[in-house]
C-alpha positions as CSV (number, residue, x, y, z in Angstrom):
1,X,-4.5,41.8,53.4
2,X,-8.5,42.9,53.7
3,X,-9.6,45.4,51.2
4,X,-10.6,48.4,52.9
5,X,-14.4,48.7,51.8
6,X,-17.0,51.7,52.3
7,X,-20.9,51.8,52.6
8,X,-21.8,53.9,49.5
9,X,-26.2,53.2,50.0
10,X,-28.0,55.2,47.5
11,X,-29.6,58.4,48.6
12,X,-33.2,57.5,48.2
13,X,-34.4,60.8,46.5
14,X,-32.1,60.8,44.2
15,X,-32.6,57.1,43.2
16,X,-36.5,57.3,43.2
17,X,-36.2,60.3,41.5
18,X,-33.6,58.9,38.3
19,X,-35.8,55.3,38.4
20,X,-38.6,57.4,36.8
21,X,-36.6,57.9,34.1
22,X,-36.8,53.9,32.8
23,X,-38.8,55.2,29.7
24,X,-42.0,53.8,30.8
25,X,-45.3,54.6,29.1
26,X,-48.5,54.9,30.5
27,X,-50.0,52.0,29.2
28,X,-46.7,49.6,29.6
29,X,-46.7,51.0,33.2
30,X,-50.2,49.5,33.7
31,X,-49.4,46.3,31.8
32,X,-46.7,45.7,34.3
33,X,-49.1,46.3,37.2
34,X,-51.8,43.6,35.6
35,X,-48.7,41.3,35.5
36,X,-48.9,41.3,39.9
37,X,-52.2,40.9,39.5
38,X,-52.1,37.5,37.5
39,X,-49.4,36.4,39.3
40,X,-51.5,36.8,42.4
41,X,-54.2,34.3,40.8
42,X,-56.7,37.2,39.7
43,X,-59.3,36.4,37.7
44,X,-60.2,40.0,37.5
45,X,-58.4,42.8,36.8
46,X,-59.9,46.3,37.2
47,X,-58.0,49.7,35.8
48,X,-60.0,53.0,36.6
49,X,-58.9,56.5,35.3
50,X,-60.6,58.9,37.6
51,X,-60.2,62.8,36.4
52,X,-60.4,65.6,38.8
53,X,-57.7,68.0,36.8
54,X,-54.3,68.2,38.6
55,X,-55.6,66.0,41.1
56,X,-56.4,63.0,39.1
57,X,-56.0,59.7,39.3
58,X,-56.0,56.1,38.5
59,X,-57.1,52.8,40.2
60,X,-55.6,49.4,39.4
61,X,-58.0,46.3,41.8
62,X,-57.8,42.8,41.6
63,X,-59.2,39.8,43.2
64,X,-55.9,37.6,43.8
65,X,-54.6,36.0,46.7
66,X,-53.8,39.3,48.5
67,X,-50.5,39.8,50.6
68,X,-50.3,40.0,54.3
69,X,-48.0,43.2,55.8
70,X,-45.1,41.2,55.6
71,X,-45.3,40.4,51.9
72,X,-46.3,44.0,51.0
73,X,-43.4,45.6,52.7
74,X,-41.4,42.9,50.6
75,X,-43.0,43.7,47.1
76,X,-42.7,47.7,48.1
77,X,-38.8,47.6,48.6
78,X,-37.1,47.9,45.6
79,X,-34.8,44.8,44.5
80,X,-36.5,42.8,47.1
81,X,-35.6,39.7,45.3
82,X,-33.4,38.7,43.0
83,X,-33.6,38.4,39.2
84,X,-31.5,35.3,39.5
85,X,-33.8,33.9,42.1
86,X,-36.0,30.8,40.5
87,X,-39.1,31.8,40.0
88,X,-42.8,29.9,39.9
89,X,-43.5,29.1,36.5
90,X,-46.6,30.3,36.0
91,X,-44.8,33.6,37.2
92,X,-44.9,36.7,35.1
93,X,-41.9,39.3,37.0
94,X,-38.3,38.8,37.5
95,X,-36.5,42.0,38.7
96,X,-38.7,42.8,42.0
97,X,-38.9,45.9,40.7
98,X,-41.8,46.5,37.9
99,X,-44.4,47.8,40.6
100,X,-42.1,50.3,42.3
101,X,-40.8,51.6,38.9
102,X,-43.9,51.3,36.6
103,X,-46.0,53.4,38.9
104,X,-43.2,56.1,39.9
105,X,-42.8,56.7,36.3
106,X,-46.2,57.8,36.0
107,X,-46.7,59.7,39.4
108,X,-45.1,60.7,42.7
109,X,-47.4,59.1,45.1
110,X,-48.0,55.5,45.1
111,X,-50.3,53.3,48.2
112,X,-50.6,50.2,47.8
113,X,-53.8,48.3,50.3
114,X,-53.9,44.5,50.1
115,X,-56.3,42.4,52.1
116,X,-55.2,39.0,52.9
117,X,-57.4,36.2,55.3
118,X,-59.2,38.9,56.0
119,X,-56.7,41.5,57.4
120,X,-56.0,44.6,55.5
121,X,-52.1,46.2,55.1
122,X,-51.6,50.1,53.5
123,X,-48.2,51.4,52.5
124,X,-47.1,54.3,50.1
125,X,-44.2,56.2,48.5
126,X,-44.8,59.8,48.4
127,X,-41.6,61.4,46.6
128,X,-43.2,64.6,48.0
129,X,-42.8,63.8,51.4
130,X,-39.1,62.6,51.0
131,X,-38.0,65.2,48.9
132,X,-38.9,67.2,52.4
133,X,-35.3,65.8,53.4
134,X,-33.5,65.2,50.5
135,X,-30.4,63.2,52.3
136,X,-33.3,61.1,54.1
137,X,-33.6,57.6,54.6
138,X,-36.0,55.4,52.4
139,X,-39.1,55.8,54.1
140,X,-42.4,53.8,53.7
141,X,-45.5,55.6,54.9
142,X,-48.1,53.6,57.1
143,X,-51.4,53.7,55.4
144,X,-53.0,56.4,53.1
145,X,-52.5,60.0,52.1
146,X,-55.0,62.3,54.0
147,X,-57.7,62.5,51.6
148,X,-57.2,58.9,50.3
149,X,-58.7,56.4,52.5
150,X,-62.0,57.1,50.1
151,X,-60.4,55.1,47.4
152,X,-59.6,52.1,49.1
153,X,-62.9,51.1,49.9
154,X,-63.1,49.1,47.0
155,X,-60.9,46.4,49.7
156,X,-63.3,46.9,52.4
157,X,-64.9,43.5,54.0
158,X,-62.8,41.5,51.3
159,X,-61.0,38.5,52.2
160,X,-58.4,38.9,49.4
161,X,-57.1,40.9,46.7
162,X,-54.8,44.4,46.2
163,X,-55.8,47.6,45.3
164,X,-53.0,49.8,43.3
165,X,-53.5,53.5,44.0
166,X,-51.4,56.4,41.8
167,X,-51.7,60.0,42.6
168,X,-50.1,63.3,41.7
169,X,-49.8,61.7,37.9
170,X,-46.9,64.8,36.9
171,X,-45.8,62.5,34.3
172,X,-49.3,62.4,32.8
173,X,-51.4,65.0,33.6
174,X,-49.2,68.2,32.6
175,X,-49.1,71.9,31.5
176,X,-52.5,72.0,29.1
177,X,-53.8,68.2,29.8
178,X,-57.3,68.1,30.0
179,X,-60.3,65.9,30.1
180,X,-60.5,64.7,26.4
181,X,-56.4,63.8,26.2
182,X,-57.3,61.5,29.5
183,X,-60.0,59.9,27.6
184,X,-57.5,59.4,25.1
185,X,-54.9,57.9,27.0
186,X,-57.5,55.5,28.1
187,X,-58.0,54.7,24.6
188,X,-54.1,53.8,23.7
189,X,-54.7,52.2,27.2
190,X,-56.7,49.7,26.3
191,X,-55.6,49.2,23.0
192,X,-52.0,47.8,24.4
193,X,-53.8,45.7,27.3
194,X,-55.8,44.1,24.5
195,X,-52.8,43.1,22.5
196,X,-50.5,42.4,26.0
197,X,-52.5,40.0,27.5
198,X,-54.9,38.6,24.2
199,X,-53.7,35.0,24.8
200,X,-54.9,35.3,28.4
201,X,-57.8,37.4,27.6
202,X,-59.4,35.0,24.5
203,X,-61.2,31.6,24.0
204,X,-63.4,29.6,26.4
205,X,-60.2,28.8,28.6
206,X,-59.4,32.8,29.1
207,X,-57.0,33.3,32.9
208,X,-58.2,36.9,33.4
209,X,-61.1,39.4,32.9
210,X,-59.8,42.6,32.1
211,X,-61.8,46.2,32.5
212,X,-61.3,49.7,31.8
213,X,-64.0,52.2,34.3
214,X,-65.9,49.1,34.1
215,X,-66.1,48.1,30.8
216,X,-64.4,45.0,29.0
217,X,-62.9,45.1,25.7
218,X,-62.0,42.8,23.3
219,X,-58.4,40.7,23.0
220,X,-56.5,41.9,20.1
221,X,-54.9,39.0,18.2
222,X,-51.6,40.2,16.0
223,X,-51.9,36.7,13.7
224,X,-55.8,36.9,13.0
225,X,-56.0,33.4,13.5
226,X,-60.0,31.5,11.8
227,X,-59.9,34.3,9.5
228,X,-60.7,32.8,5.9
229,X,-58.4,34.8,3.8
230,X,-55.1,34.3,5.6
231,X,-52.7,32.7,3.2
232,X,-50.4,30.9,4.8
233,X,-50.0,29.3,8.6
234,X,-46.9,27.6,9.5
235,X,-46.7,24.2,11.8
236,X,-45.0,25.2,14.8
237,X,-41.5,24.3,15.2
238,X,-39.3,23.9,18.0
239,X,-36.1,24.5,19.3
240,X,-34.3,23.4,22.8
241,X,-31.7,25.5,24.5
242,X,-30.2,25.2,27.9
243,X,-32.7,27.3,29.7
244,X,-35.7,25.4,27.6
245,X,-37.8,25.2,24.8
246,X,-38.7,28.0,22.4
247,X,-41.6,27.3,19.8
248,X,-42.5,29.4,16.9
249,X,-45.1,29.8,14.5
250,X,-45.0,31.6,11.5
251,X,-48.1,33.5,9.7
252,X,-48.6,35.8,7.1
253,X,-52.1,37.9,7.1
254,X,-54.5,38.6,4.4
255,X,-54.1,41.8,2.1
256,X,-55.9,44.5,2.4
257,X,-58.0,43.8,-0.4
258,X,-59.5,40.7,1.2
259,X,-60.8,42.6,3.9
260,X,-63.4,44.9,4.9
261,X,-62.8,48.5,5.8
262,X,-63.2,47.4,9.4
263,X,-61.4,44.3,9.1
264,X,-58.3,46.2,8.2
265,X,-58.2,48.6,10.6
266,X,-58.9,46.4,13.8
267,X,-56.2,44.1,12.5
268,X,-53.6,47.1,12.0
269,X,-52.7,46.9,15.7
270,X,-51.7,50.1,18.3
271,X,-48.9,50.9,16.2
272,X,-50.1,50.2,12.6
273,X,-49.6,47.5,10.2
274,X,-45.8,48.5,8.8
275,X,-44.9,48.8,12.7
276,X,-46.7,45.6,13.7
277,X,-44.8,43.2,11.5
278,X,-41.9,40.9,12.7
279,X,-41.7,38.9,15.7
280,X,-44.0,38.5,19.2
281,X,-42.2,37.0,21.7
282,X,-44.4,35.5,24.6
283,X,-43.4,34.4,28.0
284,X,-46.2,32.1,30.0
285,X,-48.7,33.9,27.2
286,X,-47.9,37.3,28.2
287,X,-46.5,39.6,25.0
288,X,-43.3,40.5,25.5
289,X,-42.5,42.0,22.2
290,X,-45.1,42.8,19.7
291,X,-42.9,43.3,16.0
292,X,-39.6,44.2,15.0
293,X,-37.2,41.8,13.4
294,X,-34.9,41.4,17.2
295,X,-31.6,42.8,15.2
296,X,-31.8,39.6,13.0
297,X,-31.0,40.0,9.5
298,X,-28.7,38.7,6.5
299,X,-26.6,39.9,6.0
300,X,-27.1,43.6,8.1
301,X,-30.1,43.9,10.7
302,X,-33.8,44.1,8.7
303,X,-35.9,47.3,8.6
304,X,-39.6,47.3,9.0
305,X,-41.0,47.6,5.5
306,X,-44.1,48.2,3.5
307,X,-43.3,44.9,1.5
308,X,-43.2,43.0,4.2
309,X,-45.9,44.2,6.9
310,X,-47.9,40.8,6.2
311,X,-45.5,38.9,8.1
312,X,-46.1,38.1,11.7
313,X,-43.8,35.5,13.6
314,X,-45.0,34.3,17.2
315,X,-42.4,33.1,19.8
316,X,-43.0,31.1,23.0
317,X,-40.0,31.4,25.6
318,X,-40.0,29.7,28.9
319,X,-39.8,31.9,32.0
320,X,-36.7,30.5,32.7
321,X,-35.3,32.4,29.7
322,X,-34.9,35.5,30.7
323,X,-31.3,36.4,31.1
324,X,-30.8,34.1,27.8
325,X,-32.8,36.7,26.0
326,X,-31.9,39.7,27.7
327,X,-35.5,40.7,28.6
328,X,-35.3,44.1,30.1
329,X,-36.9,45.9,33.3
330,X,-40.2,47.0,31.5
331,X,-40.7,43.5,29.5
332,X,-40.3,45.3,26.4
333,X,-36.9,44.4,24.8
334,X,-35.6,40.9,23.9
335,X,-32.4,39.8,22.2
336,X,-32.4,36.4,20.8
337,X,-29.6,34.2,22.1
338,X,-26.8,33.5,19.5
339,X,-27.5,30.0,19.4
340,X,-30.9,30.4,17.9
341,X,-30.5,33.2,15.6
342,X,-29.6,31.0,12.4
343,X,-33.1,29.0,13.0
344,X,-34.9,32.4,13.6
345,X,-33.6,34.1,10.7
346,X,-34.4,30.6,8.0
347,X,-38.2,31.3,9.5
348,X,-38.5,35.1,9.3
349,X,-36.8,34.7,5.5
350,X,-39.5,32.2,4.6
351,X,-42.1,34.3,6.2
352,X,-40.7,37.6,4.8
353,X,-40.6,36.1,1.3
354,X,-44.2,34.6,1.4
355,X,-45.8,37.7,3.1
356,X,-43.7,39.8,0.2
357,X,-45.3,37.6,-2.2
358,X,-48.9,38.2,-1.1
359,X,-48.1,41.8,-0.7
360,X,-46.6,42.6,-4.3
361,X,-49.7,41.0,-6.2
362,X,-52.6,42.4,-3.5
363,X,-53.3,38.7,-2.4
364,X,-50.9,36.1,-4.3
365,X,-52.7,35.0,-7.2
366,X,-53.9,31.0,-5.7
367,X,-54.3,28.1,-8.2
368,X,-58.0,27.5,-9.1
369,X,-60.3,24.8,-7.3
370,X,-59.0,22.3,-9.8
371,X,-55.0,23.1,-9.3
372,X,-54.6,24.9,-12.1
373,X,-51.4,27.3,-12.2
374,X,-52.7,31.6,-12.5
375,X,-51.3,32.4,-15.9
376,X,-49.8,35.6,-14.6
377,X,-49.2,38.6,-17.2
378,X,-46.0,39.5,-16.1
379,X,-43.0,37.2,-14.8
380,X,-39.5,38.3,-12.9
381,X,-36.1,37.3,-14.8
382,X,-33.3,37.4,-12.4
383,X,-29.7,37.2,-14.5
384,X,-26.9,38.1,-12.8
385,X,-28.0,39.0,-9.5
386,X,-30.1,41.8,-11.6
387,X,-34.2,41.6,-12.0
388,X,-36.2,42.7,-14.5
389,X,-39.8,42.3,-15.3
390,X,-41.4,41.1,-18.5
391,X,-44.7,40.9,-20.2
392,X,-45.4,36.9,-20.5
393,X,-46.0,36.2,-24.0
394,X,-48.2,33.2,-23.0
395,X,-50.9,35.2,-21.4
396,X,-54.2,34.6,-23.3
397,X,-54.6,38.5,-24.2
398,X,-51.0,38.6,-25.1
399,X,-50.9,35.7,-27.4
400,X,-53.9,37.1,-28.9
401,X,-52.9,40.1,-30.0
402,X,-49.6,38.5,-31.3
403,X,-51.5,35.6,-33.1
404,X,-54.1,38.0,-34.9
405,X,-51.1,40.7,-35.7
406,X,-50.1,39.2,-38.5
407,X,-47.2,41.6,-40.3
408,X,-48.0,43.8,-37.6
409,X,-46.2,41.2,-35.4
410,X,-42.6,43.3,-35.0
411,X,-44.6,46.4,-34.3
412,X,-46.8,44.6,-31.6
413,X,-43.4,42.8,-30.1
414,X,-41.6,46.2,-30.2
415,X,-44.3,47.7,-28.5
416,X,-44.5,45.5,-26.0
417,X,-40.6,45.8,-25.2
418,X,-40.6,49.1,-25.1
419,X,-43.4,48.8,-22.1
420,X,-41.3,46.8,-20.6
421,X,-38.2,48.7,-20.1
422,X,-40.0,51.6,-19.4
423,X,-41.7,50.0,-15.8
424,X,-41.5,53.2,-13.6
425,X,-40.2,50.7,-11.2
426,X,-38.5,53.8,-8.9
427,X,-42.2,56.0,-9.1
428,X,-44.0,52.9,-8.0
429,X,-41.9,52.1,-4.8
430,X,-41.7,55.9,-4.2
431,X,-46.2,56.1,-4.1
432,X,-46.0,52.8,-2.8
433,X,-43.9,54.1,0.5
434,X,-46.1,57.4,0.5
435,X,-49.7,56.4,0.1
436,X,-48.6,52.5,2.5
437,X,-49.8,50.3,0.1
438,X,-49.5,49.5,-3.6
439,X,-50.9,51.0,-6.4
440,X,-54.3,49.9,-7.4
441,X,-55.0,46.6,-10.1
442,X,-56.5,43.8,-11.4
443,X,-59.3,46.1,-12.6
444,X,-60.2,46.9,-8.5
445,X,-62.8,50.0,-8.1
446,X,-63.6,49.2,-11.8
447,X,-67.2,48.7,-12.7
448,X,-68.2,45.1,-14.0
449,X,-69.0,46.2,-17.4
450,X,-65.6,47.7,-17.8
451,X,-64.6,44.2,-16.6
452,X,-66.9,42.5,-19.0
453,X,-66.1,44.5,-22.3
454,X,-62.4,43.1,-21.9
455,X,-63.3,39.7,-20.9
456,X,-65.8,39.4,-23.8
457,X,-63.3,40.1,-26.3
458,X,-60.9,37.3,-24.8
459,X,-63.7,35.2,-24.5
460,X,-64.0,35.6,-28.4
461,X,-61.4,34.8,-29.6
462,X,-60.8,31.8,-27.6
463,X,-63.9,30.5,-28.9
464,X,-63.6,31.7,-32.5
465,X,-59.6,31.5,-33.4
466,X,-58.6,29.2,-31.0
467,X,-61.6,26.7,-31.4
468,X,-62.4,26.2,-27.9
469,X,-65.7,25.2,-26.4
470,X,-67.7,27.6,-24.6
471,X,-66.6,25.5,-21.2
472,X,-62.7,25.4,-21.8
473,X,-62.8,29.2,-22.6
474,X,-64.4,29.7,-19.1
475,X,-61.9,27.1,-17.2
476,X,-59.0,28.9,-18.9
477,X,-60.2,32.6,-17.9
478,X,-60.9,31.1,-14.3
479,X,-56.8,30.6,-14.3
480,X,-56.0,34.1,-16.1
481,X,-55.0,37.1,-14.2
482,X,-56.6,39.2,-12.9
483,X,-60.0,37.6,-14.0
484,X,-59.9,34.7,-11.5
485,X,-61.1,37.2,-8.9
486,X,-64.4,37.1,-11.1
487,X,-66.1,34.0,-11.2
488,X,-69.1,35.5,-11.4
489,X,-68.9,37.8,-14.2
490,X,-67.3,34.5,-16.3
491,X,-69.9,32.6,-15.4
492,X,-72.1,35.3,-17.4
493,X,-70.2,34.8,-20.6
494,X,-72.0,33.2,-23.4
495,X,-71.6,33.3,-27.4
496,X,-74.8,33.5,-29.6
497,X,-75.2,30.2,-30.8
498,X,-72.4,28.4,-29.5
499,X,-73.7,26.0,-26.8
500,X,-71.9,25.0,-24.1
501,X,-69.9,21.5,-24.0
């Protein structure tokens, strides 16, 4: 028999009207309308937040290939294509929905005017005017909103390009919004364009030219690639699934002490530097995903953590991977596929444990021009599965005061134990979670002669007990901690007398 079947269409209002509730913000709105734009084959992209109180409204212009009124009645119907449709490569959508949905989450009339050979096509949504007849048809207005035609002129006497227009911004400007929060949401604005689109934006060989009322900004690049302090910088690896090849690179990023004030800040990203770690997954250069840890883990699903906001993982997926991933309406969400997640979690361990590293001693103590091992002052047993930390007896100050102690030598030892077991291991990691960064050491803020006075007294009695030259003292207080940081202040250090071999 034939199934008995129904036409159930959706009541337009009421789907416009619950599509707005995708979870959009503001600036990912945007992003996804600067996606149609480089899709398009725009070379310049133009976002323009014009305030005029309840009446405000933004501007998104481009100079791409334009679409003729056949083409923009296609990319105003929602679910005009399909997501399992193939796509160009170079293509940057997927659902046929993100300009439809991205601008209706931020206001309730949206006109789109694209010029195309010449010819120039206008249509809108106005959830106003439908709501008018709430059992109504889905309804596509001809050309602008009275009162609108002004801000279309940017198309006029243009052979190509599209001109985004959103007004009655409910979503944005609300109960108590004034002029200085829209300043500010132009601000967090271009602070995620800059990290969205960096790869696109940077370099001599940059796709796109992005502005904000007219002014360009500056890429923001997660993995702070040239700088001169980052530690570490993986080869890229490679993986090949069925829908293509995924390619990662792992990095882990300078400590805060070996940057400037400024330096730290810029790199801390929109969301901040504990938010910011984890992976960035790209598609055709475009970020996806900027952090988080994509529910890997081993063996329960990581956490963003202070001890490991150094570590920054970059992923390149094909465009072909979508479904694979689960990439999500708004290009914010991805879920690596099982195959790969055994290969992603051996990098983000490596990564986590070298970034951890760097993090715990303020910029992992490095080996000396000549290779020489940091003669660290305190080292990590692990028995047992337990750790515990212990003063190294080898450390040049150590085994000083143990050499010179004489009888004293049980007194010094139980000293030295009793410091030890008395780490306030659980007071450290509670300031270290409060104030985002660990406590202060290796003598940083002191003054130099603070630094000196102890380094003197080292220096002494390398030279007189231990016998060594002037030279050898300064080679083995260049591989000490913390003085290697001090070159300087060792290369200052002289005995009266004593000349140096």
């Amino acid at each position: 028999m034939t199934a008995k079947t129904r036409k159930a269409p959706p009541r337009a209002m009421a789907m416009l009207e619950s599509l707005r509730g995708l979870g959009y913000s503001t600036a990912a709105a945007l992003a996804d309308i600067v996606d149609n734009s480089i899709s398009a084959g725009a070379t310049e992209v133009r976002v323009d937040f014009q305030w005029d109180g309840t009446d405000s409204r933004v501007l998104i212009s481009d100079d791409g290939c334009g679409m003729s009124d056949p083409e923009l009645e296609g990319a105003m119907r929602l679910g005009d294509k399909s997501p399992l449709e193939a796509r160009e490569s170079h293509d940057l959508g997927r659902f046929g929905m993100g300009l439809k949905t991205a601008s209706l989450s931020q206001c309730r009339r949206l006109t789109v005017a694209s010029a195309k050979a010449g010819k120039l096509s206008c249509l809108r949504w106005d959830l106003d005017e439908l709501a008018a007849d709430p059992q109504g048809e889905w309804l596509l207005f001809e050309g602008p909103a009275e009162g609108s035609r002004q801000h279309l002129a940017g198309l006029e006497n243009k052979l190509s390009g599209t001109l985004v227009l959103w007004e009655k911004l409910d979503r944005i400007v609300t109960a108590g919004y004034t002029v200085d929060d829209f300043l500010a949401l132009t601000v967090s604005v271009e602070a995620h364009l800059a990290m969205v689109f960096h790869r696109l934006l940077q370099g001599p060989r940059a796709r796109i030219r992005l502005l904000i009322n007219n002014r360009s900004f500056e890429p923001w690049d997660p993995f702070m690639s040239g700088h001169p302090a980052k530690p570490w910088t993986s080869p890229s690896a490679s993986q090949r699934t069925d829908s293509g090849v995924v390619i990662a690179q792992c990095h882990v990023l300078p400590h805060q002490d070996r940057l400037s004030n400024d330096e730290f800040g810029k790199n801390a990203g929109p969301a901040g530097w504990t938010a910011q770690q984890g992976f960035y997954v790209y598609r055709n250069e475009r970020l996806l995903v900027a952090g988080g840890w994509l529910g890997l883990g081993n063996p329960k699903a990581w956490n963003r953590e202070e001890a490991h906001r150094l570590a920054r993982i970059q992923l390149d997926i094909p465009n072909t991977a979508d479904a694979d991933w689960k990439i999500d309406v708004r290009k914010s969400v991805a879920r690596p596929p099982v195959s790969l997640r055994p290969w992603l979690i051996r990098l983000a361990e490596d990564t986590r444990e070298r970034a951890r590293r760097v993090f715990a001693y303020r910029g992992t103590p490095m080996p000396t021009q000549r290779n020489t091992p940091i003669e660290q002052a305190w080292r990590v047993d692990r028995v047992k599965g337990d750790i515990r930390y212990r003063i190294e007896p080898t450390h040049p100050a150590v085994a000083a005061v143990i050499a010179s102690a004489g009888e004293l030598v049980p007194l010094v030892r139980a000293m030295l134990r009793v410091i030890e077991e008395t780490v306030p291991v659980q007071r450290i990691w509670l300031d270290t979670a409060d104030n985002k960064d660990t406590p202060k050491t290796g003598f940083s803020g002191e003054p130099p002669e603070a630094i000196v006075t102890v380094l003197n007294t080292l220096f002494a009695d390398m030279i007189g007990r231990r016998g060594m030259s002037v030279d050898a003292a300064r080679r083995a207080l260049l591989s000490t901690e913390p003085f290697q940081n001090y070159p300087g202040l060792i290369a200052g250090l002289d005995v009266p007398g004593v000349a140096s071999t």
